[in-house]
C-alpha positions as CSV (number, residue, x, y, z in Angstrom):
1,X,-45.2,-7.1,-50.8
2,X,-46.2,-4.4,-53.3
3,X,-42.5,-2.1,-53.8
4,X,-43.3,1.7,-55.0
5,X,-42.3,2.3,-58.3
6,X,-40.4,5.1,-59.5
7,X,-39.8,6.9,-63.5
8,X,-36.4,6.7,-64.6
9,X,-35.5,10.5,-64.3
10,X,-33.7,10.5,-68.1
11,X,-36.4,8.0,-70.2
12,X,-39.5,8.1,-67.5
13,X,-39.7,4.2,-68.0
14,X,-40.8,2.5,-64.3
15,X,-38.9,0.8,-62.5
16,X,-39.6,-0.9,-58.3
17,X,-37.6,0.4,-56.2
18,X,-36.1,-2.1,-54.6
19,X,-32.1,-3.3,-54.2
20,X,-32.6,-5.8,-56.8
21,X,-32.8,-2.6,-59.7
22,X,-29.0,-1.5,-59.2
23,X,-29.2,1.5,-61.5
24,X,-32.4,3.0,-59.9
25,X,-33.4,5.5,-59.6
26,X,-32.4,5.0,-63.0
27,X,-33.3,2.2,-65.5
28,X,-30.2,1.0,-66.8
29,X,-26.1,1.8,-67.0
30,X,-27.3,3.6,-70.3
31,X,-29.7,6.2,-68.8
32,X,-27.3,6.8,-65.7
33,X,-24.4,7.6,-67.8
34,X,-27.0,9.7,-70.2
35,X,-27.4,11.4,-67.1
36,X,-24.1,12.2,-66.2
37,X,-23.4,13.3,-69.3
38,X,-25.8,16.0,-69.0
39,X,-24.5,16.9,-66.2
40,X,-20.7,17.4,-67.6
41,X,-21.9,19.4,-70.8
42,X,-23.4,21.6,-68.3
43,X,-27.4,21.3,-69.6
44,X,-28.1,20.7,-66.5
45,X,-27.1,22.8,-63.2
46,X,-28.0,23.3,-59.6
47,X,-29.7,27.1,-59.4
48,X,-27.1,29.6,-57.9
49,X,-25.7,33.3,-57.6
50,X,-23.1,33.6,-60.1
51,X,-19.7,34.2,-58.8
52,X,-17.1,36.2,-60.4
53,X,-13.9,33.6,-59.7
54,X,-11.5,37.0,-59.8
55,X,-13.8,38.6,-57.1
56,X,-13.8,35.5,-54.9
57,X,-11.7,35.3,-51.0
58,X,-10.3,31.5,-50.2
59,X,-8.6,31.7,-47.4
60,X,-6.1,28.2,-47.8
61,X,-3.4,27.6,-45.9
62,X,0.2,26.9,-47.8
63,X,1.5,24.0,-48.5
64,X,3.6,23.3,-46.5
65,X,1.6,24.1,-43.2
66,X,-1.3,21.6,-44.3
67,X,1.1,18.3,-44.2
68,X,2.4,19.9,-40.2
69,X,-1.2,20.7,-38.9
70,X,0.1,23.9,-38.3
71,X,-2.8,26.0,-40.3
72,X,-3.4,29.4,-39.3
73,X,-6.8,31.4,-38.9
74,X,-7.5,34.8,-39.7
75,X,-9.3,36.1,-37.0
76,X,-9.6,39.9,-38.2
């Protein structure tokens, strides 16, 4: 059976892709964590709205009222 092959996404080597290639869709352990790095130092991001973090509603219950269940909703 011929398996589809795929590029490694960080060094565009190919690898089948198939259980046997663990790191896929990566190469190796060193391209995945190149990867991850990249994704940690930020030069690489999902596209999105900014949002101002001062400017932004979260509506959590306290404390105390997540460990009882008892978590209100505002309704208004």
């Amino acid at each position: 059976m011929n398996l589809p092959s795929v590029a490694c996404p960080t060094c565009s080597r190919r690898i089948e892709w198939s259980e046997a290639e663990v790191h896929r869709p990566f190469c190796s352990d060193r391209c995945r964590l190149i990867d991850l790095g990249a994704w940690f130092s930020e030069e690489r991001a999902l596209p999105a709205e900014p949002v101002d973090p001062l400017s932004a509603q979260l509506d959590l219950p306290a404390a105390g009222n997540a460990a009882t269940g008892n978590i209100r909703h505002n309704d208004s």
